[in-house]
Residue frames as qw, qx, qy, qz and C-alpha x, y, z in Angstrom:
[[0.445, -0.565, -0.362, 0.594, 16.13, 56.93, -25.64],
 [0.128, 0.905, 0.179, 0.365, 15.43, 60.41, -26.17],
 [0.442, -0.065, -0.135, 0.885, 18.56, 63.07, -25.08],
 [0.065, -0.510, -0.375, 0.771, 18.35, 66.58, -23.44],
 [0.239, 0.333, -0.203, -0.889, 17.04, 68.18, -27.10],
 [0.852, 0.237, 0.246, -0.397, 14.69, 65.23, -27.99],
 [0.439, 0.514, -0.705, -0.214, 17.54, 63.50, -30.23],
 [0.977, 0.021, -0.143, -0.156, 17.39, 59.73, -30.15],
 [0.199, -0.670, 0.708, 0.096, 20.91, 57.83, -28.91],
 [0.961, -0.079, -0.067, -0.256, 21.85, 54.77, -29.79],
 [0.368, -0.692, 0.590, 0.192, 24.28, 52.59, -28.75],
 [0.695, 0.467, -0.530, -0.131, 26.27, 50.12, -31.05],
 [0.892, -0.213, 0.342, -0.207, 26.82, 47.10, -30.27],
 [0.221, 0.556, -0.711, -0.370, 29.81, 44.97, -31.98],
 [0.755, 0.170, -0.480, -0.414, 28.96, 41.87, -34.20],
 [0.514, 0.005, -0.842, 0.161, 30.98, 39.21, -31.54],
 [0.118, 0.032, 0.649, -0.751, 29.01, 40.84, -28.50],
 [0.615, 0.072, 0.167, -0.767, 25.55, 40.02, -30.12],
 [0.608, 0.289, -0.710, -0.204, 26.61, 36.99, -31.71],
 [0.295, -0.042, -0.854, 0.426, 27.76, 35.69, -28.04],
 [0.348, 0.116, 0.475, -0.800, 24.57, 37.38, -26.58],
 [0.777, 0.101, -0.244, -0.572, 22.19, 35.58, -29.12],
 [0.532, 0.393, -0.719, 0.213, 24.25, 32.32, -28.47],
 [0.074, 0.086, -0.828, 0.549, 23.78, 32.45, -24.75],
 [0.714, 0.186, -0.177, -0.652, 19.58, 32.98, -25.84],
 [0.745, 0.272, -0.537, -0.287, 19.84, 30.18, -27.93],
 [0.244, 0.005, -0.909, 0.337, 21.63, 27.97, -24.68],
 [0.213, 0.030, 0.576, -0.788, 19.06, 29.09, -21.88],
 [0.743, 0.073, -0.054, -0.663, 16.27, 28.26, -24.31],
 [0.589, 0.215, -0.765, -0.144, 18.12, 24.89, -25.16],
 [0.135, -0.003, -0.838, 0.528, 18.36, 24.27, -21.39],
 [0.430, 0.058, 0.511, -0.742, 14.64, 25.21, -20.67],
 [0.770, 0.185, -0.357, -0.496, 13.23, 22.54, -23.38],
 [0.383, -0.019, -0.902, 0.198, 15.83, 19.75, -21.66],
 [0.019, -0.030, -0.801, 0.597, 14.46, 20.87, -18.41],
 [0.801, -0.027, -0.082, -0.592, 10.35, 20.57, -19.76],
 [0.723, 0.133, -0.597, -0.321, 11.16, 17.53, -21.44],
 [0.241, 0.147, -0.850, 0.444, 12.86, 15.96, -17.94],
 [0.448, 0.025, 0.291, -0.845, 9.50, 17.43, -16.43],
 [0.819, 0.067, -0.035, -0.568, 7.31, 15.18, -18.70],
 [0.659, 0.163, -0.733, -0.056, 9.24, 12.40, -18.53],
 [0.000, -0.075, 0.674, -0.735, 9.04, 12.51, -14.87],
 [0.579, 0.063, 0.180, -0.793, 5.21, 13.04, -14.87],
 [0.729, 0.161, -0.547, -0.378, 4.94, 9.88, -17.34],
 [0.372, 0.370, -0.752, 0.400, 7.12, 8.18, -14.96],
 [0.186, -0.120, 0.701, -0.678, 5.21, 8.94, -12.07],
 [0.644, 0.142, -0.127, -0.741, 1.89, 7.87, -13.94],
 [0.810, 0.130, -0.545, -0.176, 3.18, 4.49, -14.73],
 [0.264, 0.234, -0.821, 0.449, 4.22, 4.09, -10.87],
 [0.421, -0.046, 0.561, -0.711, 0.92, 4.44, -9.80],
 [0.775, 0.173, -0.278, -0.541, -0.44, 2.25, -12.00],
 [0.425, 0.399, -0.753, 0.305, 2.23, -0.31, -11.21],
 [0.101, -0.323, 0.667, -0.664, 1.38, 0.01, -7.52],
 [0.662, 0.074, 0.118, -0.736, -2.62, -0.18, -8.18],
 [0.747, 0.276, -0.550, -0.251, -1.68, -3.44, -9.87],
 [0.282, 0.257, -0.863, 0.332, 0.35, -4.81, -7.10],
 [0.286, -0.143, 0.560, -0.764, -1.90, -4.00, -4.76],
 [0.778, 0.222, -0.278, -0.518, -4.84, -5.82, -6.91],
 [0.708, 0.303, -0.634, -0.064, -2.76, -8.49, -7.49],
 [0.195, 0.207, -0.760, 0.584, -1.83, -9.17, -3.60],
 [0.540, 0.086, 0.568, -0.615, -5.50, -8.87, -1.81],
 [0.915, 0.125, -0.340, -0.180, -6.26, -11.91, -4.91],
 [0.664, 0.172, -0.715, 0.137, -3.77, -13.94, -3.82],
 [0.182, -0.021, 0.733, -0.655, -4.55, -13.26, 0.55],
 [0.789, -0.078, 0.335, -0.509, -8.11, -14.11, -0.25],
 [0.739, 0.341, -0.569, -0.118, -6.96, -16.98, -2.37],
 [0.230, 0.320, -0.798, 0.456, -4.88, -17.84, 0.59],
 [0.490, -0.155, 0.511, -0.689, -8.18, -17.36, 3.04],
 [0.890, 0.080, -0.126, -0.431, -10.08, -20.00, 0.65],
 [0.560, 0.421, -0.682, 0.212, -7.38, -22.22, 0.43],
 [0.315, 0.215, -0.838, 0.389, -6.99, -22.55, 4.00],
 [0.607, 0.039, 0.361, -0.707, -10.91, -22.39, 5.15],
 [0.822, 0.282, -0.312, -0.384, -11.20, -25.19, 2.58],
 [0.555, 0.286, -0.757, 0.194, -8.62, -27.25, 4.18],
 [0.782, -0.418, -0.459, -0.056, -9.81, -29.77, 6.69],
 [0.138, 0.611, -0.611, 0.484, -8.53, -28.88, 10.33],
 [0.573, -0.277, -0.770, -0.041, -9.04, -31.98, 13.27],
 [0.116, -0.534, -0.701, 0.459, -10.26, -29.61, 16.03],
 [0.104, 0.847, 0.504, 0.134, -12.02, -26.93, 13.70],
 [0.299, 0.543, 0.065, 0.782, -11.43, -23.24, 13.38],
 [0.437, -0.858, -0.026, -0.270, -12.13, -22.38, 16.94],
 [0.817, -0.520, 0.018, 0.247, -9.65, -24.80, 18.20],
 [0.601, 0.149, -0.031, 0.785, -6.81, -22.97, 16.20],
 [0.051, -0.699, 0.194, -0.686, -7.76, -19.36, 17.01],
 [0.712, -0.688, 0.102, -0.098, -8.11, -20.53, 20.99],
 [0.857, -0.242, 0.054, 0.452, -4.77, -22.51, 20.25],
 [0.380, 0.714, 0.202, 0.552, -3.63, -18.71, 18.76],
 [0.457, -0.826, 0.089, -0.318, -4.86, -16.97, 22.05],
 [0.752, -0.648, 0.116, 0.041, -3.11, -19.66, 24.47],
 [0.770, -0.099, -0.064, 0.627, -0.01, -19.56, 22.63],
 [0.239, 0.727, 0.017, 0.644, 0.02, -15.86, 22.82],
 [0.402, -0.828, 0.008, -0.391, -0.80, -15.98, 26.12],
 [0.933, -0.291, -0.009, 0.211, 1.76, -18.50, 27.01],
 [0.509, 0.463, -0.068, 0.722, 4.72, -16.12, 25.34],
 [0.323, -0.809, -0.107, -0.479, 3.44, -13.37, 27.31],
 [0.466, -0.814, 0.086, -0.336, 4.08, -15.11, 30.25],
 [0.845, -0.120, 0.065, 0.517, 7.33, -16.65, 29.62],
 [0.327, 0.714, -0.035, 0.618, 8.23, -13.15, 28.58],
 [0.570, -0.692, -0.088, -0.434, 6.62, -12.28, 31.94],
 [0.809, -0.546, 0.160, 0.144, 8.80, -14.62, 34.18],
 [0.690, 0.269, -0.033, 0.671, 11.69, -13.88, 31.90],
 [0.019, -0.783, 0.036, -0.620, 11.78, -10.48, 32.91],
 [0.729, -0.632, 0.130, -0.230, 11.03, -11.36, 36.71],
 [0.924, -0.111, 0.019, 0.366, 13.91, -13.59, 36.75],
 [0.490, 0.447, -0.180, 0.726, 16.32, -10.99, 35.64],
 [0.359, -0.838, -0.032, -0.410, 14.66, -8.62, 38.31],
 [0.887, -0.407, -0.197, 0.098, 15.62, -11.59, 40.86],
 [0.848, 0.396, 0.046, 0.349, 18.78, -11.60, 39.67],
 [0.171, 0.616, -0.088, 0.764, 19.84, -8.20, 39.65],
 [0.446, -0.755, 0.112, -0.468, 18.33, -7.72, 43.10],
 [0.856, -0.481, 0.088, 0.168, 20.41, -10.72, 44.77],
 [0.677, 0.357, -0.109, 0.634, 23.22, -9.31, 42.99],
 [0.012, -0.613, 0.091, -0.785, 22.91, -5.81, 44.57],
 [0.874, -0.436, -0.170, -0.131, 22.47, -7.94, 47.94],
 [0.912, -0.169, 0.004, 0.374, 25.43, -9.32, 48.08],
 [0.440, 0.491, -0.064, 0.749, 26.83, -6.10, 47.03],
 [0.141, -0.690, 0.172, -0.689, 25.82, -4.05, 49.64],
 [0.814, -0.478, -0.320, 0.082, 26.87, -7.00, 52.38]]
């Protein structure tokens, strides 16, 4: 720093303020190498979960077609129409036990609110 006649200042510093100021340096770098290294261990981490996944996933659409051969290969005694039709009519039979379940509470509820408002 240059003063009011060009002279130079300096200031002085004492030996346990630069000691503790190199010291707290020496932490902040210590802490930004943990917090790379957590970085790449994270990144590695996340590398070997997507492999992991890519595997499962592999490893699961073998074993559903495995499952499709398996069960196209087994004999059925009215054929592969009569289970997907027996598929449909028991879907459609839920339906409409859902269907008259519902209607039945309706009943219900409306001969209840009858008799309430006799």
């Amino acid at each position: 720093m240059a003063g009011k006649n060009g002279d130079v200042l300096y200031s002085q510093i004492d030996y346990e303020s630069a000691l503790s100021g190199k010291k707290d340096v020496l932490e902040i770098e210590r802490s930004f190498l943990n917090v790379m290294q957590k970085i790449e261990n994270y990144q590695s981490l996340r590398k070997r979960e997507f492999v992991i996944k890519l595997k499962l996933k592999n490893t699961l659409k073998e074993a559903k077609d495995k499952i499709v051969n398996i069960t196209e290969s087994l004999p059925h005694p009215h054929g592969i129409k009569a289970i997907k039709m027996n598929n449909i009519e028991t879907e459609k039979r839920f339906k409409e036990s859902k269907k008259s379940k519902i209607e039945q509470d309706l009943m219900e509820i409306q001969s209840k609110l009858e008799e309430l408002s006799k």
